[in-house]
N, C-alpha and C positions, 0 to 999 in steps of 0.2 A: 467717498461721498456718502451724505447721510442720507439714509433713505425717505421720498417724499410720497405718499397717501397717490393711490392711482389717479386718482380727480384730479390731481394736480400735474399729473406728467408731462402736457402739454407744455404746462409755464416751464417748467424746467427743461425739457427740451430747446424750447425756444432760449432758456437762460443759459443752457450750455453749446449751444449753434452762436450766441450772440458773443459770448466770450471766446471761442477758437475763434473766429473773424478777427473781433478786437486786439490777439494775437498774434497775427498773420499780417498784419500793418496798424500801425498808432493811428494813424490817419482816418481809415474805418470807423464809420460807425453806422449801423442797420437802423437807427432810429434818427439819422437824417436822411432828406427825400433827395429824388436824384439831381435837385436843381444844383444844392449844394454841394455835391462833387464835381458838376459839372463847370466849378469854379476852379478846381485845380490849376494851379502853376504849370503851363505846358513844359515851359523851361528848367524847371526842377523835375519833372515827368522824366522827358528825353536823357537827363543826366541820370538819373536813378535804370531805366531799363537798358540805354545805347549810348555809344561813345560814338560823336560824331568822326567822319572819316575825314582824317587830315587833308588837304588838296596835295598833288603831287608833289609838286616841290619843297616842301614842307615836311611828306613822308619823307623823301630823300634824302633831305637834310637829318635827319631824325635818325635815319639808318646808319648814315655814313659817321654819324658821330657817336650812334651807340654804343655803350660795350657793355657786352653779354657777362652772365656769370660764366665763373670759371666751370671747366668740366674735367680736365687732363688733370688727374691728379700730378704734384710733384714726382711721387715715385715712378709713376710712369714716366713723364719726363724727364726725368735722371736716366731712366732704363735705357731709352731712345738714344739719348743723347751721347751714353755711353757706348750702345752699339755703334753709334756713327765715328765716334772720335777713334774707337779702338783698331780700326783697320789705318788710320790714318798714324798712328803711333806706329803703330808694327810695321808699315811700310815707311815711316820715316827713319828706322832705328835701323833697318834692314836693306836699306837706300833703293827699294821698287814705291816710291813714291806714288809713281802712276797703277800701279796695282792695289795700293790702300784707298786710292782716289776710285777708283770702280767701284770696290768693293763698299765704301762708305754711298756711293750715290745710290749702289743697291738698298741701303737700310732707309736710304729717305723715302723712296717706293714704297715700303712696305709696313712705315711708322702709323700711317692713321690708320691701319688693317689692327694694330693693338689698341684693341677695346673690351670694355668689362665684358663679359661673358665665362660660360664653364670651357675651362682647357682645352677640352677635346675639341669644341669651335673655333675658338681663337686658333688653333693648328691649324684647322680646314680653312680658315679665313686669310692666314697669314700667308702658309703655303701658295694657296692658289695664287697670290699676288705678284708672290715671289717666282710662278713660275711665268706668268701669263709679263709679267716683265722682263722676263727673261730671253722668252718668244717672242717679244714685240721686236726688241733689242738686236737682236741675232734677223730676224727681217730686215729691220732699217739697216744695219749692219751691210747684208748680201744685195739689196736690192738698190741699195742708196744712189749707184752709180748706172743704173738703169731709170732715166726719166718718166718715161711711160707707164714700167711697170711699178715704180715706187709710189705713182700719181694714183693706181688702180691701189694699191696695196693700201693709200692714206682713205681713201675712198670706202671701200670697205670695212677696215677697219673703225674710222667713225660713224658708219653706219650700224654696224656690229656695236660698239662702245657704247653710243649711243641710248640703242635698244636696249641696254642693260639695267637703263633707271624704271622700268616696270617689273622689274625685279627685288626693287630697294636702293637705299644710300650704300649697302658695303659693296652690290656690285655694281654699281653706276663708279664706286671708286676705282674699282681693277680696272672698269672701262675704260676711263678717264689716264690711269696711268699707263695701261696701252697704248693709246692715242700718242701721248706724250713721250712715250719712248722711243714709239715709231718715227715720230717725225725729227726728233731731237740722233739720232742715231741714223736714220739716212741721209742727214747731212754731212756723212762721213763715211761714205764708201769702202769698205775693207772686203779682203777676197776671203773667202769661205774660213778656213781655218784662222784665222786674227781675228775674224769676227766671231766665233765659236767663242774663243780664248776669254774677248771682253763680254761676250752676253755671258757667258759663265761667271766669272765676275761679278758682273750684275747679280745675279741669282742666289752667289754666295751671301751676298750681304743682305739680300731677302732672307733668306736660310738666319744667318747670326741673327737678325731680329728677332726669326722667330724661336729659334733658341732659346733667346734670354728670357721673353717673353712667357714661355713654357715650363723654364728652369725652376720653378716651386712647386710643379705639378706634382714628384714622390713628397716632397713633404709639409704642404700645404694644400691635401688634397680638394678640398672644399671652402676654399679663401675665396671663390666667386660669391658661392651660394652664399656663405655667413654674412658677408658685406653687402649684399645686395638688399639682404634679409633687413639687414641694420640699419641700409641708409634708410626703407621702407618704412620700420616702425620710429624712427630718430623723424625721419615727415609727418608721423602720424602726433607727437609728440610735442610739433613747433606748431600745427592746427592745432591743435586743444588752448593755443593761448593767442589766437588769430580770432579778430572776430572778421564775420563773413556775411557778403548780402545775400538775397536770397534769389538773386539771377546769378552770381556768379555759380559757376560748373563744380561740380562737387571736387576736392582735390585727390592728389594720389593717380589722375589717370594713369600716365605715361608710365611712372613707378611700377605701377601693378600690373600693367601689360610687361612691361618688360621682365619683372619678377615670373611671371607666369610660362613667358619663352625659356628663361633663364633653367627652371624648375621642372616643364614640361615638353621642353621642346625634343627634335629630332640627338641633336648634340647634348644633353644632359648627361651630367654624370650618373653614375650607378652607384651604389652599395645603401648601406641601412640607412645610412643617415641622411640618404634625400626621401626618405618617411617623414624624419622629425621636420624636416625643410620645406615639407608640401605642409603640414599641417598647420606650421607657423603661418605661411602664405595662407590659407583657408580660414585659421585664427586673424590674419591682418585685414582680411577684406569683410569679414566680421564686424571685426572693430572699426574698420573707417564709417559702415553703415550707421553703427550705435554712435558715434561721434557725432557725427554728421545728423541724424536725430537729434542729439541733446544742445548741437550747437544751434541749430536753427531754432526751440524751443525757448531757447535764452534771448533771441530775439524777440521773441513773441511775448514774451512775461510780460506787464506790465507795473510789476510791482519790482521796488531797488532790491528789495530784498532777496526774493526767488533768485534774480538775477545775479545776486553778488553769489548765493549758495550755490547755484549749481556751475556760474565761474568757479569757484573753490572746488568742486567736484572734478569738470576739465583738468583744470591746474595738477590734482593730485594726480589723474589719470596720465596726464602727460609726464611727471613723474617716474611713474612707472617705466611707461614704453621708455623712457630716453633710460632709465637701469637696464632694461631688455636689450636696445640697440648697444651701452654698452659691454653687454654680457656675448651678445653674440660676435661683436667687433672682434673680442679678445678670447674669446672661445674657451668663457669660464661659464660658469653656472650664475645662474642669477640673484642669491644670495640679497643683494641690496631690494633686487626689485619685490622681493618675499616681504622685505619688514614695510615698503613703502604699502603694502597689499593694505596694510592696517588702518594705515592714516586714509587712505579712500571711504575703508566700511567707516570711519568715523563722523566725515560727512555724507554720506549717506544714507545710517543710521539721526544723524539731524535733519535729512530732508524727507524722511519719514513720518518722524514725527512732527515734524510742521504740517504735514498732509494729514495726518492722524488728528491735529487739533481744529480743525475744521474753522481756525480764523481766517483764513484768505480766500472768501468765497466766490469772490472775482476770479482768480487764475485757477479755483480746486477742477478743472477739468484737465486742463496743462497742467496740474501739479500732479495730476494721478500720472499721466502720460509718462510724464519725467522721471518719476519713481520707478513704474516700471522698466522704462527704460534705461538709467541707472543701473538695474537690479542685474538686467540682462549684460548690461561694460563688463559692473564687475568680475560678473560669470566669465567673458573674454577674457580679461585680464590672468585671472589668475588660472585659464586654459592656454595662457600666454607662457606664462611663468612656468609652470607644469610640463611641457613640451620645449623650451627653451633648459630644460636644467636636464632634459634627459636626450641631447643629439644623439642619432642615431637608434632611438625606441620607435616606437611606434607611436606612444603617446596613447593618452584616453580618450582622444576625437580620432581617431585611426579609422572605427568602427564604421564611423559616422559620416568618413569621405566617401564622394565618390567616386569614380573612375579614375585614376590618375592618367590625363590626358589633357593637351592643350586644346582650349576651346576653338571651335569652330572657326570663328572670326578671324585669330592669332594664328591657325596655322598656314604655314607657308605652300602653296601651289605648285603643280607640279612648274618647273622651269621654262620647259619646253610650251609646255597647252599657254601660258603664260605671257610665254614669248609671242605664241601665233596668235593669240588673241590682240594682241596690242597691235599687230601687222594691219591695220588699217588707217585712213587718212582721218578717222574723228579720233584717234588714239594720240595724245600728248607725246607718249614717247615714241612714235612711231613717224612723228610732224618733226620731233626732233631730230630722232635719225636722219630724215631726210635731208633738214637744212644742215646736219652738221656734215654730213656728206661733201654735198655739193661745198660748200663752202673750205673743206680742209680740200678737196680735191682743186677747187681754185684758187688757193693759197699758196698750196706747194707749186703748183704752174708755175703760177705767177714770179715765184720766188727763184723757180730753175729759169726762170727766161729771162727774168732782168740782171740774174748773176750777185742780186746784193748781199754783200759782208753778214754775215748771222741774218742772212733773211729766214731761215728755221726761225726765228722768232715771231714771224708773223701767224702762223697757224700754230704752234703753239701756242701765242696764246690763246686764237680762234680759240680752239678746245679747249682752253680751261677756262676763260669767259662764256661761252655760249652755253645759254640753260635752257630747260624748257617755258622759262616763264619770261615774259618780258622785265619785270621786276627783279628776278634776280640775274639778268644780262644786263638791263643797263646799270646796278649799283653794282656787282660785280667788274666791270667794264670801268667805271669813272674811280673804283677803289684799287682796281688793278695797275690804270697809268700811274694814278698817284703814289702808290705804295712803291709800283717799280722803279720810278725818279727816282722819289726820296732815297731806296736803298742803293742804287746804282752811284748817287752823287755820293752819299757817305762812307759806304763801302770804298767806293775810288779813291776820294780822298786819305783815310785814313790807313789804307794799303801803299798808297804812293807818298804819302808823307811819314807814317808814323810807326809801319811795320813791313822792316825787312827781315828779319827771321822768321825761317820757317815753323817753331815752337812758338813765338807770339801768336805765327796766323793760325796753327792747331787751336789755341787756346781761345780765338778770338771766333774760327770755329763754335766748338764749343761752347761760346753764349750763343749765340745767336739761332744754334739747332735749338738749344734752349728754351730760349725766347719764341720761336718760331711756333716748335710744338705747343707750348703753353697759350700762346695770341691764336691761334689759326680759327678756336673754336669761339673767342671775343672780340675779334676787330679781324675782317679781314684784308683791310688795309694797313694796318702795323703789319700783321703775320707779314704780308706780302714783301713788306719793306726789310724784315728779316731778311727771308728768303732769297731776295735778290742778291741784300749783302751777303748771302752765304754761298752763292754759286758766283758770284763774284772771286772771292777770297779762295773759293775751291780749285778756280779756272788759274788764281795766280800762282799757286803750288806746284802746276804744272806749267808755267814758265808763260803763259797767254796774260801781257799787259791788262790791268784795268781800264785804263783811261784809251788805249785805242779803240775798243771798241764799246765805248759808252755810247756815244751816239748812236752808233747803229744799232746797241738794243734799245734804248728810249724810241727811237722809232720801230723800231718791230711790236713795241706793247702796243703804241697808239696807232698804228697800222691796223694788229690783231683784233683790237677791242673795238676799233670805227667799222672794220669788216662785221662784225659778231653783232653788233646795233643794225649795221645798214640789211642784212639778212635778215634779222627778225622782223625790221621794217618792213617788208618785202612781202614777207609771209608769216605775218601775228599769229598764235595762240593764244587769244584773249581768254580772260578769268570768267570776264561776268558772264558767258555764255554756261556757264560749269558750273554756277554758284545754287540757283535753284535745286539742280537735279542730286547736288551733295544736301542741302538743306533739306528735301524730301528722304532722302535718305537715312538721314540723322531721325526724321519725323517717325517713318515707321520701323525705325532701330528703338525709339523710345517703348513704341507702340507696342512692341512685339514684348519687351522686357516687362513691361507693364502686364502683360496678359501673363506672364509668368506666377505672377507673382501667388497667385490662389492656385497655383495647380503644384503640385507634391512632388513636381520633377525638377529635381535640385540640378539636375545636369543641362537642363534645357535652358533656366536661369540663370547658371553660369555662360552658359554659351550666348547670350542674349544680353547679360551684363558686358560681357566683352565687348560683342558686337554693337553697343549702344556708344562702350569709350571709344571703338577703333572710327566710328562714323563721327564721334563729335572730335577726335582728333580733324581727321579729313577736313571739315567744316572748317576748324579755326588756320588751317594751313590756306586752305582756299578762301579766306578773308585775308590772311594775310597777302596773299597774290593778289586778290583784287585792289586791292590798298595800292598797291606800289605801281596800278598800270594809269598811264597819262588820260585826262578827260574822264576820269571816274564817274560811276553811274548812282548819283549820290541817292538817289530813291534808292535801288537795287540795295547799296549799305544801310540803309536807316530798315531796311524788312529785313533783310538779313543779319543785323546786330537785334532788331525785334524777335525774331523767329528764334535765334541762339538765347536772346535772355530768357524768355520764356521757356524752351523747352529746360534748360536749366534750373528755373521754379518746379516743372512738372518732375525733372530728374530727383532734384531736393525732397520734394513731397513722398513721390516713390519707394526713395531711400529707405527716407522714416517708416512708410507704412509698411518697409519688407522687414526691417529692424521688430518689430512689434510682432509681424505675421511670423519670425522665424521663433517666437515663443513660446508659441500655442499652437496646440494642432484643433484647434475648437473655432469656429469659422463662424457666427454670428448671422443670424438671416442669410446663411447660405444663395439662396435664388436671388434673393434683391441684391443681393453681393456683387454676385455673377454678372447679374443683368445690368448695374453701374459698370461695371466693368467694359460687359460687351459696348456699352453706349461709349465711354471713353474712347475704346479703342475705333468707334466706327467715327466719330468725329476728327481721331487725330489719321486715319484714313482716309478722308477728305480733304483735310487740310496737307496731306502727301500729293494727295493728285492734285490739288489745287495747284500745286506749287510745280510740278513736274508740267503741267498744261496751260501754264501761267493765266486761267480763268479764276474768277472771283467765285465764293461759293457764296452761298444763303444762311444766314446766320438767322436764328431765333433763340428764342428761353426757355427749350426746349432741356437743355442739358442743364441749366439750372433747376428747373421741375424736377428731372429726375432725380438731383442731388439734392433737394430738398424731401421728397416723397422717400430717397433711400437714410436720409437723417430721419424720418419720421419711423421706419419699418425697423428701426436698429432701437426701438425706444425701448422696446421690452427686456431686450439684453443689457440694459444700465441698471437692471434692477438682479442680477445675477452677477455672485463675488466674480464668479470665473469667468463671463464674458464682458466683465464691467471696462477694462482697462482695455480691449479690443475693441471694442465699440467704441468707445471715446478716442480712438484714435482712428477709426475709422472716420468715425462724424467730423473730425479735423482737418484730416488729412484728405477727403473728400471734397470739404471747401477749398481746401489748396488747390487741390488735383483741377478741380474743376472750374477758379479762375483762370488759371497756369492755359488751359486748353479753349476756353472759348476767347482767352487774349491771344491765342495763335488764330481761330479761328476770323474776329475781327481784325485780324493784321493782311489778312486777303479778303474780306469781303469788303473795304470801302475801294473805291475807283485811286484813292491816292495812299499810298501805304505810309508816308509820311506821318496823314492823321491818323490812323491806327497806331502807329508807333508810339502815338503823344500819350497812348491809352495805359491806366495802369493796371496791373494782372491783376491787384486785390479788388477795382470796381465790379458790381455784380452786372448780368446781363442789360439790365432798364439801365441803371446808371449808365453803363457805357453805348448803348444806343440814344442815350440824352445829347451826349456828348459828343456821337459822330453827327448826327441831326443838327445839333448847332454849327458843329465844323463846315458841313456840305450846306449851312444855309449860308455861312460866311462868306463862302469859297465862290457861292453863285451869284453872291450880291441882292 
C-alpha cells in the first residue's frame, strides 16, 4: 500500500474499513442508511444463514430413502467376507458343517469391530468383542433352560450393554452384540460342557477376524498412519477447488480429530516415524487454516480478476497436497509434489506484483492480506513436502512441536468415573439402559410363556432397534421390518427354488456378507435385507427349512420393533430439551479458542481448537436428533440453525486471523488488541448464558464502537512495512468477528428468534436494530 501524508490517515482508514466490509458481502455498503437494508429479502436471508427444518414425515421419508457415502473400503470387505466364508469351506470339505457354521457366525460379531485405526487398537478392539461374545454365548448357552434366571441374566445384561454408549460407538457395539448373543443363544439350552464347546467356537471366529485383520501388522507397519495421513491431505486438496459460504463450518473437522486419536492417542504406534506422522499432522492443520483464509478471501474480492488469481493459486495448492496424499498412499517420496512447488511460486510471484502495481485500489487491503497469506501456504507446503520425503526423521518443524499428546477435548475418560457419571435419570444413556432393561426382561417373559416358534426374535430385535434417540428407533424400527421381509421372502424363495447344493449356498453366502458389510454403513434397510437372507441361508446349511419358519420371524421383527416404539412412547428422551445446553456449549468452545489466539501457548490452542470441533460436532449430531423427533420445535430449529451459521462466520474469521497471527510474533496496538478481544469474549459469554437460561440479553452498539475505536488505534501500524499486513488483517477480520457475534447476540435478544434469524451477520448494529423495530412493529399491528 502506498503510503498517504498523516492529515490524510483518517480518509484512508475509513477507505480501508469500507472496502474489508464491501468484501465480507456484495450486498454491503456503509454509504447506504439503514432504511435501505432494512429492505432485504427475508426469504433469501433465511436461505443463505438456515435450512429450514423439514416436518417429520418428510424427514423420515428422506432418511429411509437416503444412501450414505461409502465408508467400508472394498479391502476390508473382502477381508471379512473371507473370514466368514473360510470356516464354512473347511467345515464343508471336512463334513462338521455345524462347527464351520459357529465358527463363521463368530466372524460376523466381530466384523464392524475392523476399523481404521493403528494395529495395536484394532487388536484391543477386536479381541474384546471376540471375548465379550463369547461370554454372552456360553451364558445363554448354561442359563437358557432356567426361565427366571435367563429373564435376570437379559435384564442385566441390557442394562450393562446399554450403558456402554457413554463410552462411544465401538463399545455401545460389544454392548449391543452381547445383548444379541444372550438372547439368541438361550433360546437353546445346552448343559455346561456343549455349551463351553459352541461358545468357544464363537470365540474362534472372533479370533480368525482378528487375525486377518492384524495379519499386515510385521510388514506394513504403519499402513494406518500413511492412509490416514492421505486421506487428510487428498480432503485438503478437493477444498481448494470447492467454493464455500461463509456460515458453513470450516471443513476437515471429523478427519483431523480422528487423525489426532489415530497419532496421539493411548493405542499409538511407537518408533521414529510417528515423528514424521505427527508433524505431517501439525503441517495439515496449518494448512487447512491458510486455506480456509485464502478461501474465504476469494469470496470477498470484488474484482474477476483477484478472483480468478487467487482461484489459480488454490487450484496449484490443491495440486500439490493431492502429489503428497499420493506419495504417502504408496509410501514413496514425493518427487512429483517437488516440481508442482514451482508452478504455485509462479502464481504467486503474479499476485505479487499485481499488489506491487498499486492498480486495484478497491481490493489493495484484501490484496495485501492474500499475499501474505499466500506467502505463508507456500511456506506449508513445501514444510509438507520436506517432512513427507523424509518418514521417519524428525523433519525441520520437529523443534517447533509441542508436546506430543492428544488434546484435551479428544482424550478418552477414565471408563469407570465415566460410567458412574452417566448413572443418573437426566443421563441419555443411563434412560436408555433402563428402558432397554425392562423391555428385554419383558420380551423374553413374554416369549417363555406363550411358547412361540423363534419367539428369540422378538427381543432381539428389541435390542438392536431400541436407541437412545427417538429418531433413531422409529427409522431404525420401520427400516428393520422392511428390510427383514424383504430378505426373508427372497432368501426363502431362492433357497427353496433355486439352490440345493451346499457350494451354491457357500457362494451365495458370500455375496450377501459381501453386500452386507459394504450397505450396513449406507442404507440400513438394504444391509438389513442382506443380513436376514444371510442367517436365512446359514440356518439352511444346517438342515432348518426356510420357509417353515418365515412367518414366525416376520413376526418377531414386527413384534420387536412395535415393543421398541411403544417403550420409547412411554418414556421419551426428547432432543429439544438438550439442544440449547449443546449450543452454549459450542458458544463458549468458540470463546475460549478465540482467546487463544493472542496468547503464545500453542498447546492451549490446540487443546481449544479441538474442543471447539468436538462441541460443534455434538451440535450438528443434536440437530440431527431434533430433526427426526414428531411435533418439531420449529422456533427452537430456525435459533438453533441461527446460532450454528453464525458461530461458523465467527469460526471462519478466527481461522483467518490465527493463519496471519501464526506469522508474526509482532502484535500491533497490543492493549487495544487485548481489550477487543476481552469485549469479544465477554459478549459471546453472554450469549452462552443466554442460551443455557433461555432469557433474552440486551443488545446495544456497544461492541460495534469498540470495533470501530480498535480499527481507529491499529491506524498507526498501517504505516510500518512489518505491522502493515497484521493490521490490515486485523481491521478485517475484526469487522467479521464482530458482525458474526452481535448476529448471535440479536438471535436472543428479540422475544421471537424466528426474526432474528431473518437477520444477516454482515448488517451493522443500527441497521439491524432498524430492522427488528420494524419486524416487532409488524408483528404488534
Amino acid at each position: 500500500m502506498r503510503r498517504v501524508p498523516n492529515g490524510n490517515r483518517n480518509t484512508r482508514v475509513a477507505s480501508i474499513s469500507c472496502s474489508a466490509r464491501c468484501a465480507v458481502a456484495s450486498h454491503r455498503n456503509h454509504e447506504c442508511d439503514a432504511a435501505n437494508d432494512a429492505t432485504l429479502s427475508r426469504t433469501e436471508l433465511l436461505n443463505s444463514v438456515s435450512t429450514p427444518a423439514p416436518r417429520f414425515h418428510s424427514y423420515l421419508l428422506q432418511e429411509m430413502l437416503r444412501l450414505k457415502p461409502r465408508e467400508v473400503p472394498y479391502s476390508v470387505a473382502l477381508r471379512n467376507t473371507f473370514g466368514f466364508l473360510l470356516p464354512l469351506v473347511v467345515g464343508a470339505l471336512s463334513g462338521h458343517i455345524e462347527a464351520g457354521a459357529g465358527v463363521a457366525a463368530g466372524t460376523l460379531n466381530v466384523m464392524f469391530s475392523d476399523r481404521p485405526g493403528p494395529y495395536r487398537l484394532r487388536l484391543q478392539r477386536m479381541l474384546s468383542a471376540a471375548l465379550m461374545a463369547g461370554l454372552s454365548a456360553f451364558v445363554g448357552f448354561s442359563l437358557g433352560g432356567h426361565d427366571i434366571l435367563i429373564v435376570i441374566a437379559t435384564a442385566l445384561c441390557g442394562f450393562g450393554g446399554a450403558m456402554l454408549v457413554a463410552l462411544g460407538p465401538e463399545a455401545a457395539r460389544v454392548g449391543l452384540t452381547s445383548m444379541i448373543l444372550l438372547i439368541v443363544c438361550g433360546a437353546e439350552a445346552r448343559a455346561p460342557e456343549p455349551a463351553l464347546v459352541a461358545s468357544a467356537l464363537i470365540f474362534t471366529g472372533g479370533l480368525l477376524q482378528t487375525l486377518l485383520a492384524i495379519a499386515a501388522w510385521p510388514l506394513q507397519r504403519y499402513r494406518p498412519e500413511r492412509y490416514a495421513l492421505a486421506a487428510v491431505y487428498a480432503e485438503l486438496a478437493t477444498n481448494t477447488r470447492q467454493r464455500h459460504e461463509s456460515h458453513q463450518a470450516p471443513p476437515l473437522t471429523e478427519a483431523i480429530n480422528n487423525l489426532q486419536v489415530l497419532l496421539h492417542g493411548a493405542h499409538r504406534a511407537r518408533g521414529l516415524a510417528m515423528d514424521a506422522f505427527r508433524v505431517l499432522a501439525g503441517v495439515a492443520e496449518r494448512l487447512r487454516i491458510e486455506l480456509l483464509a485464502l478461501a474465504d478471501l476469494r469470496e470477498q474480492f470484488t474484482v474477476a480478476a483477484n478472483q480468478h488469481r487467487l482461484g489459480q493459486l488454490l487450484a496449484r495448492s490443491g495440486d500439490v497436497l493431492d502429489a503428497i496424499a499420493d506419495a504417502l498412499r504408496n509410501g514413496a517420496a514425493p518427487l512429483h509434489a517437488e516440481n508442482l512447488i514451482a508452478s504455485y511460486e509462479i502464481v504467486l510471484a503474479e499476485m505479487i506484483a499485481a499488489r506491487d502495481s498499486g492498480r486495484d485500489v478497491r481490493n489493495a487491503p484484501l490484496t495485501h492480506i492474500a499475499c501474505a497469506r499466500a506467502v505463508g501456504l507456500g511456506g506449508q507446503l513445501r514444510a509438507a513436502v520436506r517432512n513427507a520425503s523424509h518418514a521417519g526423521s524428525r523433519g525441520e518443524l520437529q523443534a517447533q512441536e509441542i508436546e506430543l499428546r492428544l488434546p484435551q477435548a479428544l482424550r478418552p475418560g477414565n471408563p469407570l468415573a465415566t460410567l458412574r457419571a452417566n448413572l443418573s435419570l437426566s443421563s441419555i444413556a443411563c434412560r436408555h439402559a433402563i428402558r432397554c432393561a425392562v423391555c428385554l426382561a419383558l420380551a423374553v417373559t413374554v416369549e417363555r410363556l406363550s411358547g412361540l416358534a423363534h419367539g428369540y426374535w422378538i427381543p432381539m430385535t428389541l435390542a438392536i432397534v431400541l436407541k437412545p434417540d427417538f429418531g433413531g428407533t422409529f427409522t431404525f424400527a420401520l427400516l428393520r421390518v422392511i428390510g427383514t421381509l424383504v430378505g426373508l421372502v427372497l432368501a426363502t424363495a431362492i433357497v427353496h427354488f433355486a439352490l440345493g447344493g451346499i457350494w451354491e449356498r457357500i457362494i451365495l453366502l458370500g455375496l450377501l456378507c459381501f453386500a452386507f458389510r459394504e450397505l450396513a454403513a449406507m442404507h440400513y434397510g438394504i444391509a438389513i435385507a442382506m443380513l436376514t437372507g444371510l442367517i436365512v441361508v446359514l440356518l439352511s446349511l444346517l438342515g432348518e427349512a426356510a420357509g417353515d419358519t418365515m412367518l414366525a420371524r416376520g413376526v418377531g421383527t414386527i413384534g420387536g420393533s412395535t415393543l421398541a416404539l411403544l417403550a420409547y412412547a412411554l418414556w421419551p428422551t426428547w432432543e429439544r430439551s438438550r439442544v440449547r445446553p449443546a449450543l452454549a456449549t459450542l458458544v463458549e468452545a468458540y470463546r475460549n479458542y478465540f482467546s487463544t489466539l493472542f496468547d503464545a501457548d500453542e498447546r492451549a490452542r490446540t487443546d481449544a481448537r479441538s474442543a471447539a470441533r468436538a462441541a460443534r460436532t455434538n451440535v450438528q449430531a443434536s440437530l440431527e436428533r431434533l430433526r427426526a423427533e414428531p411435533r418439531a420445535d420449529v422456533e427452537l430449529s430456525r435459533l438453533a440453525e441461527g446460532i450454528v451459521a453464525n458461530t461458523n462466520r465467527f469460526a471462519r474469521a478466527a481461522m483467518s486471523l490465527e493463519a496471519e497471527l501464526q506469522s508474526t510474533s509482532i502484535l500491533p496496538q497490543r492493549e487495544s488488541t487485548l481489550a477487543f478481544s476481552a469485549r469479544i469474549g465477554a459478549t459471546l459469554g453472554d450469549v452462552a448464558t443466554a442460551l443455557r437460561s433461555q432469557q433474552p440479553i440486551a443488545v446495544t452498539a456497544e461492541l460495534r464502537a469498540h470495533q470501530q475505536a480498535f480499527a481507529q488505534a491499529l491506524e498507526p501500524a498501517l504505516d510500518l512495512p512489518e505491522q502493515r499486513d497484521l493490521a490490515l488483517a486485523l481491521i478485517h477480520t475484526s469487522d467479521r468477528i464482530t458482525d458474526s457475534v452481535d448476529t448471535l447476540a440479536h438471535l436472543l435478544e428479540t422475544n421471537n428468534p424466528a426474526e432474528a434469524a431473518d437477520l444477516p451477520a454482515a448488517l451493522d448494529t443500527n441497521s439491524r436494530n432498524a430492522k427488528l423495530d420494524a419486524a416487532k412493529r409488524t408483528r404488534n399491528g
